[in-house]
VOGU-3710 file (C-alpha; in Angstrom, 3 decimals, decimal comma):
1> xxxxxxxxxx> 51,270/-11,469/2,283  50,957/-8,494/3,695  51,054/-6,032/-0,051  48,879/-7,018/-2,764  49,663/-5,534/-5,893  48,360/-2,555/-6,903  46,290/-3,642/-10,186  44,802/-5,896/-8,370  43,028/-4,056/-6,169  42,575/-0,678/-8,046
11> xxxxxxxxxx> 42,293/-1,960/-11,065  39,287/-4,229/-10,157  38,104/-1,723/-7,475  37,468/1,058/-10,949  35,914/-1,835/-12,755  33,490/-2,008/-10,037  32,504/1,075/-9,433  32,353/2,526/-12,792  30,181/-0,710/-13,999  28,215/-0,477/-10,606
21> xxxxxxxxxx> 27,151/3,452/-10,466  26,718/3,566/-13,981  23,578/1,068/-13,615  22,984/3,058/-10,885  22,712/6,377/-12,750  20,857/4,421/-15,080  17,999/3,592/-13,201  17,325/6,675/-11,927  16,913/7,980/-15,233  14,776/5,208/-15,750
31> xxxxxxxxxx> 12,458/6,033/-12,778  12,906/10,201/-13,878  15,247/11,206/-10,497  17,778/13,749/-10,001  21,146/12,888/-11,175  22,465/16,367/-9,109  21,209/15,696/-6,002  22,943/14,962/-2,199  21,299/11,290/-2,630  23,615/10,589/-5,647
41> xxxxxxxxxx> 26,405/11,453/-3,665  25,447/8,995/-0,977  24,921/6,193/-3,791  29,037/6,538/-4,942  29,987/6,649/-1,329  28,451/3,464/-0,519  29,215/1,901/-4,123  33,046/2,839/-3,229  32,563/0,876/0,092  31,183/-2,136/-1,539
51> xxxxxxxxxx> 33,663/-1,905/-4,685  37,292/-1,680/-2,244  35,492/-4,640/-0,136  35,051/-7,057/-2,925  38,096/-5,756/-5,387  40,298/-6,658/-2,271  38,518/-10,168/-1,964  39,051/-10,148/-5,813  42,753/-9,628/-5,510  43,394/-13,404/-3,719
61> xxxxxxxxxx> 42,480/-14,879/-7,276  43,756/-15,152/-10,956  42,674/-12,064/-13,641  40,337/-15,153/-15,458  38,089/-15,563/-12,061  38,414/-11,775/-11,267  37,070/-11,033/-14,875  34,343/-13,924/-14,167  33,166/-12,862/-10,970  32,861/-8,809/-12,083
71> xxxxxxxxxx> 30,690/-10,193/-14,997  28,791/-12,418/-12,737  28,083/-9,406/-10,283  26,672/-6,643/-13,015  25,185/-9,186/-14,786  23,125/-9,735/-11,190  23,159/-6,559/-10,539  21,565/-5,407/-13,846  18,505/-8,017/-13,421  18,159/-7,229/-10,544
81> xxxxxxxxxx> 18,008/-3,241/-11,306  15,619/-4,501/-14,490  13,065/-6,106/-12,378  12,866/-4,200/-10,121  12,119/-1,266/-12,466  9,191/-3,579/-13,997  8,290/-4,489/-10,552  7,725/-0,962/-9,480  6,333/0,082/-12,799  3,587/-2,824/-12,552
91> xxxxxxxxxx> 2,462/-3,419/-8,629  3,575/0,644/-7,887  6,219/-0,553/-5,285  9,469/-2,188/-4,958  10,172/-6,174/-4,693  10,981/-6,821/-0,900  12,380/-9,947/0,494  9,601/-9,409/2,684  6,712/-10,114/0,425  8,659/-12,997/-1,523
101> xxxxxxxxxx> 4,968/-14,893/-1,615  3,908/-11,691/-3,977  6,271/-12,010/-6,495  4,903/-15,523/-6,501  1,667/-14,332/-7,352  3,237/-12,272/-9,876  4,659/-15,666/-11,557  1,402/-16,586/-11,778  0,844/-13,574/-14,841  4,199/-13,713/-16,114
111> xxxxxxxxxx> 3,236/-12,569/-19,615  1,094/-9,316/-18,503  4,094/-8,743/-15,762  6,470/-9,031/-18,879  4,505/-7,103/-21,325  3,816/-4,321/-19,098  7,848/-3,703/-19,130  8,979/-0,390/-21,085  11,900/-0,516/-23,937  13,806/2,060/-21,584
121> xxxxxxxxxx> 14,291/-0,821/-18,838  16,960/-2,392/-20,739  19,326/0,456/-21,004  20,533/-1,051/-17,650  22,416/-3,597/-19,305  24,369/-1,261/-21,157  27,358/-1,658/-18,639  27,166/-5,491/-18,605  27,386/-5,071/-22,829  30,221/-2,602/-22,747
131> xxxxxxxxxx> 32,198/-4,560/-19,869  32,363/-7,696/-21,974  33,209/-5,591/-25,050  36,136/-4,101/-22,649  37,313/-7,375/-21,703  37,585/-8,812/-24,927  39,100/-5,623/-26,835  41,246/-3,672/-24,146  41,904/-5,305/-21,274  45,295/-6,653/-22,234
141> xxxxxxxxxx> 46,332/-3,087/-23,650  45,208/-1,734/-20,256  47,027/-4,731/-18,282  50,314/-3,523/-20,169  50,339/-0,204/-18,379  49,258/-1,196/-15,559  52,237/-3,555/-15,184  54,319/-0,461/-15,944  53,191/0,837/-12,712  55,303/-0,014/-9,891
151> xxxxxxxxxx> 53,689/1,337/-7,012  51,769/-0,936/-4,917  48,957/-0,529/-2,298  49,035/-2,503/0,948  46,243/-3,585/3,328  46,840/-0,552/5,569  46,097/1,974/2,910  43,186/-0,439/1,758  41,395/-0,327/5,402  42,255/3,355/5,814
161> xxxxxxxxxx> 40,560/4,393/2,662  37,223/2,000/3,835  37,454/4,171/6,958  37,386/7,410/5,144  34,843/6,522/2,870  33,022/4,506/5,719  32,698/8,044/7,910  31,817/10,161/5,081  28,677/7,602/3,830  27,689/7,945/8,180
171> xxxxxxxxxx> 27,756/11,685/7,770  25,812/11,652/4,505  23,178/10,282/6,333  22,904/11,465/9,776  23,903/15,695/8,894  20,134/17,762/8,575  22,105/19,849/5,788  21,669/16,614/3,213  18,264/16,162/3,756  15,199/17,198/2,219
181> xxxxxxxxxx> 13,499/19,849/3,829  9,853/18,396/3,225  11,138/14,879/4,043  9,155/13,351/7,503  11,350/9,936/7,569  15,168/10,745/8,147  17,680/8,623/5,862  18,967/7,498/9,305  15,944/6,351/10,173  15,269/4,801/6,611
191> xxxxxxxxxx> 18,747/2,981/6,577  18,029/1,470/10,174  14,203/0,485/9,293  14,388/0,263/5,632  10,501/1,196/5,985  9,933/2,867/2,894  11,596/1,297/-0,044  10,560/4,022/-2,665  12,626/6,098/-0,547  15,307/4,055/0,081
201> xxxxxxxxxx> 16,101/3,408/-2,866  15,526/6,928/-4,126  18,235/8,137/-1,612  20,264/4,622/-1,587  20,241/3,720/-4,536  18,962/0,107/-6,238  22,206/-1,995/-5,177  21,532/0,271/-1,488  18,060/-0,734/-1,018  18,966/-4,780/-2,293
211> xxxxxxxxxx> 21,616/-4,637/1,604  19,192/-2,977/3,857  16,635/-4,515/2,790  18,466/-7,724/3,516  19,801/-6,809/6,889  15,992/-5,412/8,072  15,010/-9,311/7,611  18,281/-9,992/9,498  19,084/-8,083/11,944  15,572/-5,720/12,601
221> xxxxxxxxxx> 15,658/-2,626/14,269  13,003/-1,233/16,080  13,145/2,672/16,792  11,359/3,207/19,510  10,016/6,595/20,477  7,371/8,200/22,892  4,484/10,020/21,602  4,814/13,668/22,691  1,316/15,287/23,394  0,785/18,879/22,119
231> xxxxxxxxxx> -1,724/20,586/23,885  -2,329/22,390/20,270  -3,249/18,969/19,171  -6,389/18,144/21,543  -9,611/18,683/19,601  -12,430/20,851/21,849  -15,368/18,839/22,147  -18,617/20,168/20,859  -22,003/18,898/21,932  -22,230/16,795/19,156
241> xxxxxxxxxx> -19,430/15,234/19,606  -19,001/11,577/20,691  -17,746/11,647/24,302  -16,071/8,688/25,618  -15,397/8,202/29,429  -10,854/7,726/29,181  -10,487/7,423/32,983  -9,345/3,370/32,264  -7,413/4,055/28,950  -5,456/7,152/31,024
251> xxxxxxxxxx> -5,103/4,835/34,039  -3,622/2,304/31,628  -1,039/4,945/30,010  0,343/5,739/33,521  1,038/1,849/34,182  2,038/0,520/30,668  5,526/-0,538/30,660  5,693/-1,535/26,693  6,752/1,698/24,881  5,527/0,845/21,884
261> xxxxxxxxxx> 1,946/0,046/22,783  1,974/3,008/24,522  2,896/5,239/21,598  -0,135/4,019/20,053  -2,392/4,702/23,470  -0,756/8,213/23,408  -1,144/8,715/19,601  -5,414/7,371/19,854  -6,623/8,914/22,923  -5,628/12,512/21,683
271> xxxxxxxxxx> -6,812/11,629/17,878  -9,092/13,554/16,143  -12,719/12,814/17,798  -15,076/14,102/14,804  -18,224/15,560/15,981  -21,760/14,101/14,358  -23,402/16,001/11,419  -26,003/16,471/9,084  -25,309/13,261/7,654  -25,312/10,982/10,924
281> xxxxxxxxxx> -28,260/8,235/11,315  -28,831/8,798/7,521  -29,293/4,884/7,060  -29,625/4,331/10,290  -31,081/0,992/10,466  -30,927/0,031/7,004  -28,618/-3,084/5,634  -25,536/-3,010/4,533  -23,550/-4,647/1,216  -20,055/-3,538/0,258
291> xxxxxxxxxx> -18,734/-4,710/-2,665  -14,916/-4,623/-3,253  -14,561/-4,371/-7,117  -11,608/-6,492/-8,179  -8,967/-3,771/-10,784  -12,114/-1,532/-11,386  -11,047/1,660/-12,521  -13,153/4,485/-14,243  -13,244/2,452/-17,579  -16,103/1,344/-15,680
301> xxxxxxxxxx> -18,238/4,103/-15,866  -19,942/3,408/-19,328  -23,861/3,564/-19,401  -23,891/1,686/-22,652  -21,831/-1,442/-21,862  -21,951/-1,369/-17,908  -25,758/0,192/-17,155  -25,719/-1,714/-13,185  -23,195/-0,127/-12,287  -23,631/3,201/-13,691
311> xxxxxxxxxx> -27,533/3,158/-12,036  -26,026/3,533/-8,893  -23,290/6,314/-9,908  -25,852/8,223/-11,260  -28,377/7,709/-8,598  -25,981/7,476/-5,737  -23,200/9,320/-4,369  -20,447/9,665/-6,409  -16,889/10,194/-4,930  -15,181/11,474/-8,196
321> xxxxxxxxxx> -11,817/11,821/-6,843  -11,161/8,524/-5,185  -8,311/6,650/-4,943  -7,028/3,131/-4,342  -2,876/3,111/-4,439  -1,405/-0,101/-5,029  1,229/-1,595/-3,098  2,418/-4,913/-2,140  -0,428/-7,487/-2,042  -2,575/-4,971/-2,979
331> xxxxxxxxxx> -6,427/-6,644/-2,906  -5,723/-8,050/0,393  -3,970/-5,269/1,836  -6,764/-2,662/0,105  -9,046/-4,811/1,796  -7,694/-5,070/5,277  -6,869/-0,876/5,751  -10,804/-0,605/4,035  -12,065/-2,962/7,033  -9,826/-1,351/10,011
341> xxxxxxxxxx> -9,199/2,223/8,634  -5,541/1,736/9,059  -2,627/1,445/6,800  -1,122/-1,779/6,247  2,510/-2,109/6,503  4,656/-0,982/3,587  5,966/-4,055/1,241  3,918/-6,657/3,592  1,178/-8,605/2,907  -0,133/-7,573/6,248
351> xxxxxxxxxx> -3,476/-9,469/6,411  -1,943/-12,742/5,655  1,201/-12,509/7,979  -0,754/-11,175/10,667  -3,931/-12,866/9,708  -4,484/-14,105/13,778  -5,031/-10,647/15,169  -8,100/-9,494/15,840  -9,853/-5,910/15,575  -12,689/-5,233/17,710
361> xxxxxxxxxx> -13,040/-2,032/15,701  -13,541/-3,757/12,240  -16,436/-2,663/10,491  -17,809/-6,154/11,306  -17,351/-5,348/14,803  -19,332/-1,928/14,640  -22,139/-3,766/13,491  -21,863/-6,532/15,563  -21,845/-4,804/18,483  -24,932/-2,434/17,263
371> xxxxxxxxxx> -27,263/-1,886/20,345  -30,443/-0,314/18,228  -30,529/-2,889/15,515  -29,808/-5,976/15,605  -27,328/-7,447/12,652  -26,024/-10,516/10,802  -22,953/-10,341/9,624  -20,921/-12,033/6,763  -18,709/-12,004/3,684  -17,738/-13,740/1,056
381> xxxxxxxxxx> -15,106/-13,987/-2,251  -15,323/-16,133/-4,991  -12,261/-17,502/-5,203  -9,450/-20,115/-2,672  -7,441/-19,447/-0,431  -4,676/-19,894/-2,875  -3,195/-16,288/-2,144  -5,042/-15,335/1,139  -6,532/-16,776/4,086  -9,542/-15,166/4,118
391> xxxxxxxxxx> -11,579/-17,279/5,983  -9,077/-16,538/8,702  -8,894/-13,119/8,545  -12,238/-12,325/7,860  -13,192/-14,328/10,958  -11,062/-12,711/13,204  -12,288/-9,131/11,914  -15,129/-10,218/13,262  -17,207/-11,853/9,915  -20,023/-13,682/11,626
401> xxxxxxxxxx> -19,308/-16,087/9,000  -16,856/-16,413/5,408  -18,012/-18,157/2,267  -15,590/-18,995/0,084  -15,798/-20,105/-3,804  -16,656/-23,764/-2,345  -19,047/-22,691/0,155  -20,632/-21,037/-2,925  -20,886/-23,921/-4,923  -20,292/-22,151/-8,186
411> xxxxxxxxxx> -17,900/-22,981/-10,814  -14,416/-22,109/-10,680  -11,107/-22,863/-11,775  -7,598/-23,196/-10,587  -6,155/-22,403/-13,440  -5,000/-18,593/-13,218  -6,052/-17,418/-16,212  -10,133/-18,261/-15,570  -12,212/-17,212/-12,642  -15,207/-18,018/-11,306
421> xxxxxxxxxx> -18,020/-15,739/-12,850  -19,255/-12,633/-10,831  -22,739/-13,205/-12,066  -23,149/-16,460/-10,535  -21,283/-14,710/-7,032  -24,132/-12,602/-6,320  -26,792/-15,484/-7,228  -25,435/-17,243/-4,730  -25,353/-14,300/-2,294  -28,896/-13,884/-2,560
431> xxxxxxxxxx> -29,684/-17,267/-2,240  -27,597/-16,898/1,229  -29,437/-13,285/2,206  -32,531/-15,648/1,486  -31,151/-17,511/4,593  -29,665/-15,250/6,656  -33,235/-12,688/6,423  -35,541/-15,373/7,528  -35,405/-14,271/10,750  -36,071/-10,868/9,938
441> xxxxxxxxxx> -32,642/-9,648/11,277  -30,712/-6,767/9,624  -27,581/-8,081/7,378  -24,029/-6,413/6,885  -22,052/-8,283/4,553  -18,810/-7,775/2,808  -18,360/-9,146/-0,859  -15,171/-9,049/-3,201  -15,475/-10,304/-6,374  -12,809/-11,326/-8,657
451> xxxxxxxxxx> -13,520/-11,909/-12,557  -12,012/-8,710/-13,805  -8,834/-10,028/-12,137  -5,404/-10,119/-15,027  -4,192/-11,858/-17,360  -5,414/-9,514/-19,738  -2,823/-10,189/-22,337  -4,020/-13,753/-22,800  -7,013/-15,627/-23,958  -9,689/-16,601/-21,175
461> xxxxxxxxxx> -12,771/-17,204/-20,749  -14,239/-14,111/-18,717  -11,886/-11,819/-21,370  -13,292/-13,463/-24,031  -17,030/-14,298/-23,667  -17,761/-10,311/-24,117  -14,796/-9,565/-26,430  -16,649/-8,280/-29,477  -18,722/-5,448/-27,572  -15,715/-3,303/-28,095
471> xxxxxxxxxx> -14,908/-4,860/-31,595  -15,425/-1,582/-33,520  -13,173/0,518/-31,248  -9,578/0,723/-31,599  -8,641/-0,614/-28,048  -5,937/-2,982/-27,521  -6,466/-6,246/-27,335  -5,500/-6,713/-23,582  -7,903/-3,609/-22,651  -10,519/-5,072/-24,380
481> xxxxxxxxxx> -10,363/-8,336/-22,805  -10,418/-6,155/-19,568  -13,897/-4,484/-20,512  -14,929/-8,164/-21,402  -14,381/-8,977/-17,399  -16,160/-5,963/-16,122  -19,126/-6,691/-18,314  -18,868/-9,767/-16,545  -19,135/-7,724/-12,560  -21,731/-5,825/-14,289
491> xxxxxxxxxx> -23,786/-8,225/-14,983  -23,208/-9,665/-11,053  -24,086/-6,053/-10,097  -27,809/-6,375/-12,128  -28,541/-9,723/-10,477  -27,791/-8,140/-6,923  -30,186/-5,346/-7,654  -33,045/-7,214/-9,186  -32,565/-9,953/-6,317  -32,707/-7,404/-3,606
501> xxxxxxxxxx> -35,681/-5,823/-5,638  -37,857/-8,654/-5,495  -37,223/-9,543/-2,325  -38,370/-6,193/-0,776  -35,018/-5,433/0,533  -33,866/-2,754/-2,001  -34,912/0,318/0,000  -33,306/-0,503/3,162  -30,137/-1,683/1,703  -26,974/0,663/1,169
511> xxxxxxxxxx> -24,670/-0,599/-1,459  -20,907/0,326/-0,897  -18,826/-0,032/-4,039  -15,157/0,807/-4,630  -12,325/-0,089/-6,886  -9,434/-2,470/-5,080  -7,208/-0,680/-7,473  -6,170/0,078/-11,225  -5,932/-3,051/-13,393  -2,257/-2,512/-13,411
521> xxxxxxxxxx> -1,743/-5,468/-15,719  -2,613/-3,194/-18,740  0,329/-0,179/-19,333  -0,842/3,357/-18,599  -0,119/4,036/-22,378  -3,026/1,623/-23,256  -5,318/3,171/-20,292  -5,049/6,148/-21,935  -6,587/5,205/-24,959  -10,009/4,561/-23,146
531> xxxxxxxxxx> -10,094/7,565/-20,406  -10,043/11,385/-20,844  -7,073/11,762/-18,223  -3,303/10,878/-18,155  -2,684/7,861/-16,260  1,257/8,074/-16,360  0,828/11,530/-14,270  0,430/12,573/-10,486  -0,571/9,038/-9,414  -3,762/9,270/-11,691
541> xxxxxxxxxx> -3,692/5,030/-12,373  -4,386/4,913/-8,892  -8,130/6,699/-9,203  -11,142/4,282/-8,953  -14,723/4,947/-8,715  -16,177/4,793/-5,265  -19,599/5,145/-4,864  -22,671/4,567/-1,966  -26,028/3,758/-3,031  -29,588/3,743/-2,029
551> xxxxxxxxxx> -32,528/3,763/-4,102  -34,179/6,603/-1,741  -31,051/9,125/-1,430  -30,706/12,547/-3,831  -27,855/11,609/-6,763  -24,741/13,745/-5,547  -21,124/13,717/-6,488  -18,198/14,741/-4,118  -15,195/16,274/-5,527  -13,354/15,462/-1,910
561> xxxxxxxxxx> -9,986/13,148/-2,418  -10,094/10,737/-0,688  -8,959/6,890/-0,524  -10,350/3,410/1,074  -9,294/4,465/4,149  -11,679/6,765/4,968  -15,036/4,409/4,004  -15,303/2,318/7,467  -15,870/6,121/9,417  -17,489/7,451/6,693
571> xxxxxxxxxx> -20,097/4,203/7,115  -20,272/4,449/11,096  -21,174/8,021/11,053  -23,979/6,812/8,390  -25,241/4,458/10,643  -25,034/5,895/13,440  -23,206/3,328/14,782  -21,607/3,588/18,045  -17,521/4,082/17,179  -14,794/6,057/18,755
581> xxxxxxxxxx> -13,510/7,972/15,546  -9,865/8,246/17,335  -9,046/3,959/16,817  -9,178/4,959/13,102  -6,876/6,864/10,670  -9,386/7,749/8,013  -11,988/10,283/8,659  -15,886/10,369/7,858  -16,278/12,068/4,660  -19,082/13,968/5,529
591> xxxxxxxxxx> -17,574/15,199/8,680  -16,469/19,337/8,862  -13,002/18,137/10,198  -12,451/15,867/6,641  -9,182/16,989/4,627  -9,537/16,319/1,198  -6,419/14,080/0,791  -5,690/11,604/-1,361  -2,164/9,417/0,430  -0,395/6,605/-1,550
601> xxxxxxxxxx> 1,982/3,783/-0,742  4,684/5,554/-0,659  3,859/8,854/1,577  3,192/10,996/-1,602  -0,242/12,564/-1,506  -2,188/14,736/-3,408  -5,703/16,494/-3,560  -7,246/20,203/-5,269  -4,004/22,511/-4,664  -0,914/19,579/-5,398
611> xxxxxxxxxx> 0,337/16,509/-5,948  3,570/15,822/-3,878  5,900/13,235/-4,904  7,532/11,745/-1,989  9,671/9,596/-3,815  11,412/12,607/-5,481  10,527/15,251/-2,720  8,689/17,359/-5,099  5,975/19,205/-5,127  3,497/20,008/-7,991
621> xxxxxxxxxx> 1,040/22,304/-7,943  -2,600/22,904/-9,763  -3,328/26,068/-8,490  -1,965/29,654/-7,576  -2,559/28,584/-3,898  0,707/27,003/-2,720  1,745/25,382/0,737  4,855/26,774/2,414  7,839/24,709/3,282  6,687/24,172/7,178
631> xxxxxxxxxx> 2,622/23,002/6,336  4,413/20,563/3,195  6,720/18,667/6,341  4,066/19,057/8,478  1,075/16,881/6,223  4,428/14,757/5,576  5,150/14,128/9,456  1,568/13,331/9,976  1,616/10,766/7,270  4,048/9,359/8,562
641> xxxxxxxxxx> 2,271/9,383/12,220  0,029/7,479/10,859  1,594/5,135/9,051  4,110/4,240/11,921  1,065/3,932/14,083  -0,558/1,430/12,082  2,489/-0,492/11,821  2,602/-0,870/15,747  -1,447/-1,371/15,892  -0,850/-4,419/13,368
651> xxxxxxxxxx> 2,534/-5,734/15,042  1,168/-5,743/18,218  -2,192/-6,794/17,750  -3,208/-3,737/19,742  -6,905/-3,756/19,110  -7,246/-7,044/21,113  -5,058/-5,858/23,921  -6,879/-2,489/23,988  -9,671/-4,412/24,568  -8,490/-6,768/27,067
661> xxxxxxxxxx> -7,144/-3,828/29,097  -9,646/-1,613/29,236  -12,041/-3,985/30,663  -9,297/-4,845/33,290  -8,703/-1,109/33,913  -12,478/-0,088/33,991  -12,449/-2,864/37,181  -9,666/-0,481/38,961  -11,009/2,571/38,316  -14,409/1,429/39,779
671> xxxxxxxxxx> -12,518/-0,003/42,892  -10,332/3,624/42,788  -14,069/5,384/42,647  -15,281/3,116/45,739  -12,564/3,963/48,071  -12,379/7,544/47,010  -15,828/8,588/47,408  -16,811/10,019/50,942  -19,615/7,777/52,965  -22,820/10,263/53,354
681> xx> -24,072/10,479/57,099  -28,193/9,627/57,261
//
């Protein structure tokens, strides 16, 4: 049959798209975007695509199956849309296909992932509502003049119009004039890559980012690119700067075949190289605990219910403006880019997939490899392996050994909603320092606890046992149950000091301690109610406490942004440790070439002057001292640098072939050095 007729194809094609864009339009008002922008144009271009595509696959069946399979696809379409606006709303990113063992996890506190949904969500079934309503009151009025028509369309005209519309969706992508001007990642690049999904689906809309991100897992594209070196770039050395002889790693970027590993030699070798300061060698020496705080954010910071903790704010260093963004798998993935100082890859649960790479720059590594001071290293988390392999990955970061929950012997549970207690943790931990200090060797050792972890909206025991501390406040129930849990860590946090206390080890310890992230199971309406700062604005869930502490150091707090990214430098320069500052992506606090910068999942970033929203390429600013258009795309750009260099560090495993290499290359430039020199007469 070579005509269809015409109401079956246009007729289903409008029901399409009008059902299909309106949901679209609907959940961008949901997520506060543009509805006059060049993206929204892009969205109807590809919804018409998708729309003539199925309504002429529609057209081979009877108006019963058509109507059944147009309700079958919004009604998909609209859970989908409604998830995925919880999703983002409650872990800070979108649901990938690539991180399908998260929104397991996420199963796992249904009710808090649930509750944590706004009213607004469920305007996206509004089309699904009216469509049925259509189909039951007007569609045989409508099917009357329609069979009044007598035009028809034939397969020719059908494929011609996909053309049209086909070419106009490649131009709305690939032409400069429809792109942002601040925007680092082009949508040509995002549709190949799908690499940021925020993006994506900002520019591609919901149903947009649901096909690339299912061709990404199915057909992948790579882009590969060289790394340009700008002579602008290079850093002068100083003489306090930490010089490292390159002849090997240059010898290896002249033979290296593999264009992506040698983007990332490029990229490293002409990275910032931070010179020492004031600060270096200040615990030189000393031991080393950092404790990863499991959804502590500055509800924390409370001298009457939490008075461990809020010793070592007060006597410590204080980073006020610190910042843990979520994204997908965040504890694990906070945990990894606070070990490595690189970014994890975007909507992957990076540790875990590549949990058999190694990274001879870890912070385990540093002190492993210490020359003046000799160290033990471990770590340790009180919980399975249920949702990481830690004792994997820990191991091959270069833990001298992992303890786990049942290496602990302490009490724990499977069941989700009760964890092990925090207090009993760092008993244990002491009992294993007693160990591990016998032999009078310095100890570095990595702890993440886990008993202010959600539920928060149900009973437990950790929520519970503390419950009526907060019984004459008017928190919510699920916050309060949330302050139950910390009161929990804080009590861990007392035991750690007293232990370390009595056993003489107090004064040469340095305690690290920093929020994983926000305890995103509670809404940022209910946050509110406990801190003096808007949580629903300019990323501000995202801030935790971060603080270092030593009982011999001057109290000081830094007003700096900053993020987990830039601790591991920030320790080595400490230290004193030997480190080459260009394998890392953070930068030492304390250092004069530190830019107070705060970046989140998603490539926005913010610090003193503005808060830019990457999602909605926006800029917002606090003060009268703005950025112009070219230094905005250029902090963008180098975001992005970075991130697309920690992708290829990760998918490589670079950090063990760095290290393989240069050893091998060291070898030829010796032999090169040998046969070059001149032989001196007697």
């Amino acid at each position: 049959m070579t005509k269809l007729v015409r109401k079956d194809i246009i007729y289903n094609f409008l029901i399409l798209l009008i059902s299909l864009f309106s949901v679209e339009i609907l959940s961008r008002v949901i997520a506060n975007s543009s509805l006059i922008s060049f993206a929204v144009v892009r969205i109807l271009l590809g919804l018409i695509f998708i729309s003539i595509i199925f309504s002429a696959f529609e057209s081979l069946f009877k108006r019963p199956i058509t109507k059944f399979f147009n309700l079958g696809f919004l009604l998909l379409f609209s859970i989908y849309s409604f998830v995925q606006a919880g999703f983002h709303n409650f872990l800070g990113v979108y649901m990938s296909f690539k991180t399908s063992s998260q929104f397991g996890a996420v199963t796992s506190y249904i009710k808090d992932f649930f509750l944590s949904f706004k009213p607004v969500y469920f305007i996206v079934f509004i089309p699904f509502i009216l469509l049925i309503l259509y189909y039951i009151f007007l569609d045989k009025k409508i099917d009357v003049i329609i069979n009044s028509i007598k035009a028809r369309l034939s397969i020719l005209y059908s494929l011609l119009f996909l053309i049209i519309v086909g070419t106009l969706y490649y131009f709305s992508i690939v032409t400069p004039c429809v792109q942002n001007t601040y925007q680092s990642v082009s949508n040509k690049e995002l549709f190949l890559t799908c690499s940021n999904p925020t993006i994506v689906v900002e520019q591609f809309g919901t149903l947009g980012f649901f096909v690339l991100d299912v061709k990404a897992i199915v057909f992948p594209v790579n882009i590969k690119e060289e790394y340009e070196v700008k002579q602008d770039e290079k850093h002068n050395l100083s003489e306090n700067s930490r010089v490292f002889d390159d002849d090997a790693w240059r010898l290896l970027i002249d033979e290296e075949e593999n264009a992506d590993l040698n983007y990332v030699n490029e990229y490293l070798i002409n990275n910032r190289n931070t010179d020492k300061n004031e600060y270096t060698g200040m615990f030189e020496g000393k031991n080393l605990i950092v404790v990863m705080m499991e959804s502590v954010n500055d509800i924390f910071i409370n001298p009457e219910l939490y008075p461990n903790f809020y010793k070592m704010l007060s006597e410590g260093w204080y980073f006020e403006n610190n910042y843990s963004p979520r994204n997908s798998c965040a504890t694990m993935n906070n945990e990894f880019s606070a070990m490595t100082s690189i970014y994890s890859i975007y909507n992957t649960c990076t540790a875990s997939k590549y949990k058999n790479n190694t990274y001879s720059s870890s912070i385990f590594n540093l002190f492993n490899n210490n020359t003046k001071d000799k160290y033990v290293t471990f770590s340790s988390h009180n919980y399975t392996e249920a949702y990481y392999p830690r004792n994997t990955i820990h191991k091959n970061m270069g833990s001298g050994e992992y303890f786990g929950v049942q290496d602990l012997g302490i009490k724990y549970s499977n069941e989700y909603i009760n964890w092990s207690n925090d207090d009993e943790f760092m008993s244990s931990i002491l009992n294993i320092l007693d160990e591990k200090t016998s032999k009078k060797e310095n100890f570095m050792t990595w702890l993440t606890t886990v008993s202010s972890h959600q539920p928060y909206g149900v009973s437990s025991i950790q929520g519970d046992k503390y419950y009526d501390l907060t019984k004459n406040t008017k928190y919510p129930s699920d916050v309060r149950r949330y302050m139950s849990k910390l009161k929990i860590l804080d009590d861990g946090l007392g035991i750690l000091l007293e232990g370390l206390e009595e056993r003489d080890l107090l004064d040469d310890t340095v305690i690290v301690l920093f929020g994983d992230h926000y305890p995103y199971g509670i809404s940022t309406k209910n946050l509110n109610k406990v801190l003096d700062y808007d949580t629903s604005e300019d990323m501000n869930a995202e801030r935790v406490p971060l603080v270092i502490y030593n009982s011999e150091i001057e109290p000081m707090t830094f007003s700096g942004y900053t993020t987990y990214l830039n601790i591991l430098p920030t320790i080595a320069n400490l230290f004193n440790l030997n480190y080459d500052p260009r394998l890392y992506l953070g930068t030492d606090m304390f250092s004069d070439d530190y830019e107070s910068l705060a970046v989140f999942a998603d490539g926005s970033w913010k610090n003193e002057r503005a808060f830019y929203d990457a999602s909605k390429m926006k800029i917002k600013y606090y003060s009268s001292n703005e950025y112009t258009s070219d230094e905005i795309k250029k902090i963008n750009e180098t975001i992005d640098e970075h991130v697309t260099v920690s992708s290829r560090i990760v998918t490589n495993n670079y950090y063990e072939y760095l290290e393989e290499k240069l050893e091998e290359y060291k070898e030829k430039v010796s032999e090169l050095e040998e046969t070059t020199c001149p032989i001196e007469s007697e």
